[in-house]
C-alpha positions in Angstrom: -16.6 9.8 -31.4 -16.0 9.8 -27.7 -12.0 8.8 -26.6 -12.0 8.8 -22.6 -7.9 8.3 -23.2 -5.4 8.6 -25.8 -2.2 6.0 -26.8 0.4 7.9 -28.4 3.2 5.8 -30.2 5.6 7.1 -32.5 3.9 7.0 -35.7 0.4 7.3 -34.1 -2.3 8.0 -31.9 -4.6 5.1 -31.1 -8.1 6.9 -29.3 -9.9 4.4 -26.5 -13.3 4.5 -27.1 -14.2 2.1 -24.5 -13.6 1.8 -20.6 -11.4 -1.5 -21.3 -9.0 -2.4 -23.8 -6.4 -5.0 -24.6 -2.8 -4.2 -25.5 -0.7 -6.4 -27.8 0.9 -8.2 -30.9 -2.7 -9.8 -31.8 -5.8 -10.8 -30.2 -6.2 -14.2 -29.0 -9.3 -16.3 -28.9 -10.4 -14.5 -25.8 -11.5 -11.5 -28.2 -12.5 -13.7 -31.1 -16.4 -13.3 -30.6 -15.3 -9.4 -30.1 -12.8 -9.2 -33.5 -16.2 -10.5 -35.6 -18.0 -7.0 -34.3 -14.7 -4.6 -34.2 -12.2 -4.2 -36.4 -8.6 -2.2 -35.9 -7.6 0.0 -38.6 -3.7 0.5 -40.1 -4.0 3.8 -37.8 -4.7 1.8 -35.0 -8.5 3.1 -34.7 -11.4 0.6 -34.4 -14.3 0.8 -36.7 -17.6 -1.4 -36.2 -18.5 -3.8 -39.0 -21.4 -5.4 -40.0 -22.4 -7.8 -36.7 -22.0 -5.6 -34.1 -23.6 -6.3 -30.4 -25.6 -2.7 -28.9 -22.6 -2.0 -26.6 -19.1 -2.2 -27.2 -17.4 -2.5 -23.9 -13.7 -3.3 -24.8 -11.5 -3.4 -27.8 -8.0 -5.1 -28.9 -5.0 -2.3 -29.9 -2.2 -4.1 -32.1 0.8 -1.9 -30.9 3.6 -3.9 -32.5 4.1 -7.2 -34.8 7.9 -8.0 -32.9 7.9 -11.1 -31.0 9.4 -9.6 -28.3 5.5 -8.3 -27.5 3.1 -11.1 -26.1 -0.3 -11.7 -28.2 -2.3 -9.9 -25.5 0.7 -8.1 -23.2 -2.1 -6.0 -21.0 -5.0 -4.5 -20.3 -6.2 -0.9 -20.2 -9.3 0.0 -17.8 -11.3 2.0 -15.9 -11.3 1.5 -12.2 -14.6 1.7 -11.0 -13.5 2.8 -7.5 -10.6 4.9 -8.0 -12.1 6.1 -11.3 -9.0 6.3 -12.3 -7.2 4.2 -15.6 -5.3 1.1 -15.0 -2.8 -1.3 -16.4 -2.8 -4.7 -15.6 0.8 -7.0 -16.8 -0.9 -10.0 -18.8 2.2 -11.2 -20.5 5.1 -13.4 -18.9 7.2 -10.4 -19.6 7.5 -7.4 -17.6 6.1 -3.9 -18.3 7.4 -0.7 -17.7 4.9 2.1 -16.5 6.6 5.4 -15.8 10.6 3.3 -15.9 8.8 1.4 -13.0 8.7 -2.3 -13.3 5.2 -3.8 -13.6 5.2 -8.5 -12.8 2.7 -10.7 -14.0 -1.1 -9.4 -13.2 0.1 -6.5 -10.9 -2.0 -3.6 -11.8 -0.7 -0.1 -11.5 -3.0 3.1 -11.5 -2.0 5.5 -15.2 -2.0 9.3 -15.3 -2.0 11.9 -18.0 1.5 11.3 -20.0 2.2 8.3 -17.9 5.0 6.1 -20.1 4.3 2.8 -21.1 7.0 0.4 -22.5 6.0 -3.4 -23.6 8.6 -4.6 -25.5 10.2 -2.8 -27.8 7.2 -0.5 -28.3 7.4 2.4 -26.4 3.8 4.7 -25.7 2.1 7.2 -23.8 -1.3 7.5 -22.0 -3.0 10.4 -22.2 -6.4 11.6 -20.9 -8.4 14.6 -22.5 -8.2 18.1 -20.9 -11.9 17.9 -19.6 -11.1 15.0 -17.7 -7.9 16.5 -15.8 -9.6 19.3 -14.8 -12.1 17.1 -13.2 -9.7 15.3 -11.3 -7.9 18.3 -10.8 -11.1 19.8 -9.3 -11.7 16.3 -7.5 -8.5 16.4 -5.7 -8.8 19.7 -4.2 -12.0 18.8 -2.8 -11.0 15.5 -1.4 -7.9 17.7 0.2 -10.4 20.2 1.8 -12.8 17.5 3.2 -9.6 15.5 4.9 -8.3 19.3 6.3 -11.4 20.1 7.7 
């Protein structure tokens, strides 16, 4: 199975196998139709049960049953210009990203160990090795076309 990015909490490591994913105590009725087609595993995986739709383009990651963590605190996705991974606040409650403080729907961009704390759950975001030395390999280029 595919993971464009990795969650690492404490006990451990949720994949993202989609390009968008919610972040939370438990999914709301926004993700119902979704929760009938994807289910989360005790290791924080999803698996796809029995009425699954052809393409699975987001998911719902329980992080934490406290209270102090809204039923759907963010969301997870791929920028389609930047191509970079974002976060985007959901709850009432702020959200650090790297000890910065993130309000209500701001979005902030996420890089390879960036540190993410909702609540009292505390995780990182990480993005496999093929896809840092892409962006690696991207930047320098970028840098070279602006110099020349």
């Amino acid at each position: 199975m595919k993971a464009y990015a990795l969650l690492r909490l404490p006990t451990k490591d949720i994949p993202l196998t989609t390009k968008e994913a919610y972040l939370g105590r438990e999914p709301t009725d926004l993700e119902a139709e979704l929760a009938k087609s994807v289910a989360i595993n005790d290791d924080g995986t999803a698996k796809l049960t029995g009425n699954r739709p052809n393409h699975i383009s987001k998911i719902h990651v329980k992080i934490s049953t406290s209270k102090r963590v809204s039923k759907t605190a963010c969301k997870i996705f791929l920028d389609q210009e930047t191509d970079l991974f974002s976060l985007q606040n959901l709850s009432k409650n702020v959200i650090l990203v790297d000890r910065q403080p993130l309000a209500t729907q701001e979005v902030k961009a996420l890089f390879h160990k960036s540190l993410i704390q909702i609540g009292d759950c505390l995780l990182f975001f990480l993005l496999p090795n093929e896809t840092q030395e892409k962006k690696k390999r991207f930047s320098k280029e970028r840098r070279k076309q602006l110099l020349d």
